[in-house]
DOSEDO-524214 format. One record per residue: chain; residue number from 1; x, y, z of N, C-alpha, C in turn. Coordinates in Angstrom, 2 decimals. Layout:
<site "A"; NUM; <X; Y; Z>; <X; Y; Z>; <X; Y; Z>>
...
This chain:
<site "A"; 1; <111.73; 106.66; 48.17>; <112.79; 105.68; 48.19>; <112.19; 104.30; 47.84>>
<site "A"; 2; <112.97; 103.77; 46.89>; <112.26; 102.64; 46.69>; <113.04; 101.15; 47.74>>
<site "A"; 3; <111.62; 100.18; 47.76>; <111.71; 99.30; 48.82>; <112.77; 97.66; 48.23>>
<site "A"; 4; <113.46; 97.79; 48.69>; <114.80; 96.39; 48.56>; <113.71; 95.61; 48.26>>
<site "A"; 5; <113.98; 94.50; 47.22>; <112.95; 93.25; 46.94>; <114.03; 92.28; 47.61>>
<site "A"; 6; <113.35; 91.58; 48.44>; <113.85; 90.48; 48.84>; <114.08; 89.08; 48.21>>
<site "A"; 7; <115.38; 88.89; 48.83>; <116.06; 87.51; 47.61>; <115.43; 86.26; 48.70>>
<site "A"; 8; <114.96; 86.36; 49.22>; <114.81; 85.22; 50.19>; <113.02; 84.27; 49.53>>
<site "A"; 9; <113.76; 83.11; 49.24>; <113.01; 82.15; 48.48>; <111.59; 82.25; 49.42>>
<site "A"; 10; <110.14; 82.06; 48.85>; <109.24; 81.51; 49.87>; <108.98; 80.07; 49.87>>
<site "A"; 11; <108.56; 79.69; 51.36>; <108.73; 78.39; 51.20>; <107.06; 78.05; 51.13>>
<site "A"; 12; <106.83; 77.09; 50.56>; <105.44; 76.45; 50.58>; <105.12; 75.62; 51.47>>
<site "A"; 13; <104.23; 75.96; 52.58>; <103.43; 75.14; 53.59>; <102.72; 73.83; 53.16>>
<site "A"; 14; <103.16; 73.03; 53.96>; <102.46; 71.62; 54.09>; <102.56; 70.89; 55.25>>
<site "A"; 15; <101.81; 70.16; 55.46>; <101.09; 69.80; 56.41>; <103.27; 68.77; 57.11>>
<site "A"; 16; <102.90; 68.16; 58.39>; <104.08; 67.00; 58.33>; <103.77; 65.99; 58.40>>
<site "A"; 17; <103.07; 65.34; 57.98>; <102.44; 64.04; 57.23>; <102.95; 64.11; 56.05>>
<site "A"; 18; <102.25; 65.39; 55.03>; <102.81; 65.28; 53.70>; <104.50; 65.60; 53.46>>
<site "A"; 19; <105.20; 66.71; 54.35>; <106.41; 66.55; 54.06>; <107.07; 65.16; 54.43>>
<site "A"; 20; <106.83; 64.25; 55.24>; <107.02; 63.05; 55.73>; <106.87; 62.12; 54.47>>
<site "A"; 21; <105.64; 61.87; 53.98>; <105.49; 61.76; 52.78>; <106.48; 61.38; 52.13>>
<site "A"; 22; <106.74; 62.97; 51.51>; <108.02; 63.24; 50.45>; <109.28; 62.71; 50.68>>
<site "A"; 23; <109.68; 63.25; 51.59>; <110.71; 63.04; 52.02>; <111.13; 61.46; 51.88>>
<site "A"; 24; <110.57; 60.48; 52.38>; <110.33; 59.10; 52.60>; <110.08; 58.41; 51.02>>
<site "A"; 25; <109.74; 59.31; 49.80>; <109.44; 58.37; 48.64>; <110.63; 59.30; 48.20>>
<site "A"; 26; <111.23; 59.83; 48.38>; <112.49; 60.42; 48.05>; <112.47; 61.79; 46.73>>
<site "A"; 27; <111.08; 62.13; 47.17>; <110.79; 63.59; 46.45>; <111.16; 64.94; 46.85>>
<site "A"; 28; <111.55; 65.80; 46.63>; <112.18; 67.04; 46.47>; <111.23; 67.54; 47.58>>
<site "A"; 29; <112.15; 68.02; 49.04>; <111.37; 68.60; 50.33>; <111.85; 70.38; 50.32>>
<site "A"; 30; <112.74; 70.56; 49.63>; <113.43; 71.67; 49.43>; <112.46; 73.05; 49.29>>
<site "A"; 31; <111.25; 72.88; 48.50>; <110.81; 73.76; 48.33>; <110.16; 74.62; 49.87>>
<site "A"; 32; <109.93; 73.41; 50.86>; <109.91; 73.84; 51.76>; <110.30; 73.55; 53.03>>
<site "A"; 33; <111.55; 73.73; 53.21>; <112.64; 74.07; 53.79>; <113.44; 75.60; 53.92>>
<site "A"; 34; <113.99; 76.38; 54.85>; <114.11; 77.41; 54.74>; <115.59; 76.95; 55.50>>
<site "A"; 35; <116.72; 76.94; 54.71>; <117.87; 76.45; 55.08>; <118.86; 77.65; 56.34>>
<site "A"; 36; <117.69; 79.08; 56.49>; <118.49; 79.88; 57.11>; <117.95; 79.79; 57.99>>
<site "A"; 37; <116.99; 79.17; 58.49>; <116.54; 78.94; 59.65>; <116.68; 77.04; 60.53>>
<site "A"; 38; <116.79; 76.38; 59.40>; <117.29; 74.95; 59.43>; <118.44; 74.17; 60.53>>
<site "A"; 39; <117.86; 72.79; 61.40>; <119.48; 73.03; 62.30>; <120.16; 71.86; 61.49>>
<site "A"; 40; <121.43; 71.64; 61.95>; <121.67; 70.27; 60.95>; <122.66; 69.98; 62.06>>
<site "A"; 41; <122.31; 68.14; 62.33>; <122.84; 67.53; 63.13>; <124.45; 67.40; 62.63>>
<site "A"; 42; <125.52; 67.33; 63.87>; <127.12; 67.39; 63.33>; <127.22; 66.51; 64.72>>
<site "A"; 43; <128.23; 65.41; 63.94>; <128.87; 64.87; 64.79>; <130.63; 64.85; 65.04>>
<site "A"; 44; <130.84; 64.94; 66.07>; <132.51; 65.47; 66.65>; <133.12; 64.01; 66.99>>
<site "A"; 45; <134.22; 63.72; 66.47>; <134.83; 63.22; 67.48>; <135.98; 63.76; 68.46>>
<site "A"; 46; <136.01; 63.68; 69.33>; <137.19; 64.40; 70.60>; <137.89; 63.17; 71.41>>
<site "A"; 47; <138.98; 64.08; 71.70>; <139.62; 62.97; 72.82>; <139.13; 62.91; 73.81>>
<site "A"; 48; <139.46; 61.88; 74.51>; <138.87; 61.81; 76.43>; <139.07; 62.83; 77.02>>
<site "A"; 49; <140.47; 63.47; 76.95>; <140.71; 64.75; 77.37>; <140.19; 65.92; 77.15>>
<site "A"; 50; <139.65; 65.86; 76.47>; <138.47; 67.29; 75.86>; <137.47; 66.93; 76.15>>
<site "A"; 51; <136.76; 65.85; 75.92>; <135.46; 65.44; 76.31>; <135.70; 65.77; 78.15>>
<site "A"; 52; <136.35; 65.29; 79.29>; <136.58; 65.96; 80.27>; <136.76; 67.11; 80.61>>
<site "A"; 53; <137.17; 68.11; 79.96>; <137.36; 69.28; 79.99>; <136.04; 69.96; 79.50>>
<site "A"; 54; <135.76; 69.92; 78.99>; <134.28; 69.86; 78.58>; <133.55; 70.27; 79.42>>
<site "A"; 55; <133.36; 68.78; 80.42>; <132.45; 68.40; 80.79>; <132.57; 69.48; 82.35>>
<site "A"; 56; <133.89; 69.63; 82.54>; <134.17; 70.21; 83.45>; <132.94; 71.69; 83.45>>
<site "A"; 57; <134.03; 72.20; 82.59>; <133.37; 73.48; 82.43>; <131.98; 74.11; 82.51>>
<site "A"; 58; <131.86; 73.02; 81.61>; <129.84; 73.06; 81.13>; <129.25; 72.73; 82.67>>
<site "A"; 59; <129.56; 71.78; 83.51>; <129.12; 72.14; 84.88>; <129.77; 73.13; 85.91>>
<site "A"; 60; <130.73; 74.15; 85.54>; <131.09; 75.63; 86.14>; <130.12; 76.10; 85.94>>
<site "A"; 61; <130.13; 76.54; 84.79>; <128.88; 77.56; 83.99>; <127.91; 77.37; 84.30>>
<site "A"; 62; <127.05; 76.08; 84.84>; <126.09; 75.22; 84.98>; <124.94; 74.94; 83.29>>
<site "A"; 63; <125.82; 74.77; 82.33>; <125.11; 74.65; 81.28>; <125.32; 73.28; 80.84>>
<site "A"; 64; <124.87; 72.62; 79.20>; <125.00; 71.09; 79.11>; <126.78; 71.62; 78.15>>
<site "A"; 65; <127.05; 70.14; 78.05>; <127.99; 70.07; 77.27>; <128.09; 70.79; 76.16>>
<site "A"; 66; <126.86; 70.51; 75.09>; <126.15; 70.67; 73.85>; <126.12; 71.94; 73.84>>
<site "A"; 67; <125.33; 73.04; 75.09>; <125.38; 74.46; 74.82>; <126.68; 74.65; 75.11>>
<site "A"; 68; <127.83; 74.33; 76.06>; <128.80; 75.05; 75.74>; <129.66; 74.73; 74.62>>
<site "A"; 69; <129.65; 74.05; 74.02>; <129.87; 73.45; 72.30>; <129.34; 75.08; 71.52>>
<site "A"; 70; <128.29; 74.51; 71.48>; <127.78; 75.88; 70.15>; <128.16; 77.20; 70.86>>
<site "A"; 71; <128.41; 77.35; 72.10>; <128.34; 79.03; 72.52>; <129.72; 78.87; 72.06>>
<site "A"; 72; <130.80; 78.06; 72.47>; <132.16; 78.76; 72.36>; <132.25; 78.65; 70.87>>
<site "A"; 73; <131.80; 77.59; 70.05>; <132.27; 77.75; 68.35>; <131.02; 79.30; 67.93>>
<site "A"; 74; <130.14; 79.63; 68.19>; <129.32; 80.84; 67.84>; <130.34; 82.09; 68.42>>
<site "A"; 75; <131.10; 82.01; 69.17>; <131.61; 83.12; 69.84>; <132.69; 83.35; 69.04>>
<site "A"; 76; <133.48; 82.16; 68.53>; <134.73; 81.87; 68.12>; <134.51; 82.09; 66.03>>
<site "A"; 77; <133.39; 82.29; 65.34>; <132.97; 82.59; 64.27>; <132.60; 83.96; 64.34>>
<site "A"; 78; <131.90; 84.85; 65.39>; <131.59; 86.13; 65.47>; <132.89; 86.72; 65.77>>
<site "A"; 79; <133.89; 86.28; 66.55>; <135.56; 87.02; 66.20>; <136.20; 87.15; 64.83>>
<site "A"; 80; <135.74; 85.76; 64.21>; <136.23; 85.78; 62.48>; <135.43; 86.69; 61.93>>
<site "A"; 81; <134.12; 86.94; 62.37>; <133.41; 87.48; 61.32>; <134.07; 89.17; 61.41>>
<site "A"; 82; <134.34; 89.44; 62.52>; <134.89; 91.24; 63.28>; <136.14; 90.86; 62.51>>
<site "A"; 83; <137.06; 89.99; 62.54>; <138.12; 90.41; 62.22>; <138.14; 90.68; 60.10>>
<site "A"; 84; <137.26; 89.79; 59.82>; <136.74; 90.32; 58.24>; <136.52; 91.32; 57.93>>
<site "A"; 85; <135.87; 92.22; 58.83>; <135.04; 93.20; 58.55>; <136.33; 94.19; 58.61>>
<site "A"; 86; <137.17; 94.17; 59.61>; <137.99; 95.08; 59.90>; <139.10; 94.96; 58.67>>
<site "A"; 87; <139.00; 93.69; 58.09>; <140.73; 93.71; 56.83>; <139.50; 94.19; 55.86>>
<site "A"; 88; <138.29; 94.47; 55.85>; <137.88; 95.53; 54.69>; <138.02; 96.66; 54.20>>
């Protein structure tokens, strides 16, 4: 059986001085960057009322705000992703 070649780019190691470097004279950091592993900062705005509710919760659970942010939108994308799979 032959072995799947993988599509997944390699990234080239460098030091973070030199990606710092780059990045900063505004040269191409991409090559090493691995965007599927990458986090990328998002900012929300919410009402007072959600931001309270929130806040509530996230101290039920005893977790921060922030993790219950990503758990309920990660939970709430893995239902979209089941319900895709199923109109296939």
């Amino acid at each position: 059986m032959k072995k799947k070649q993988s599509t997944k780019k390699e990234i080239k190691p460098i030091t973070a001085e030199e990606f710092d470097r780059k990045f900063e004279a505004g040269e191409s950091i991409m090559e090493h960057v691995d965007l599927d592993t990458a986090v990328f900062r998002v900012n929300v705005d919410f009402p007072a009322w959600t931001v309270s509710e929130l806040d509530r919760e996230s101290t039920r659970l005893g977790v921060s705000r922030q993790s219950l942010i990503k758990i309920w939108i990660t939970e709430r994308l893995d239902q979209i992703a089941q319900l895709r799979k199923k109109a296939i």
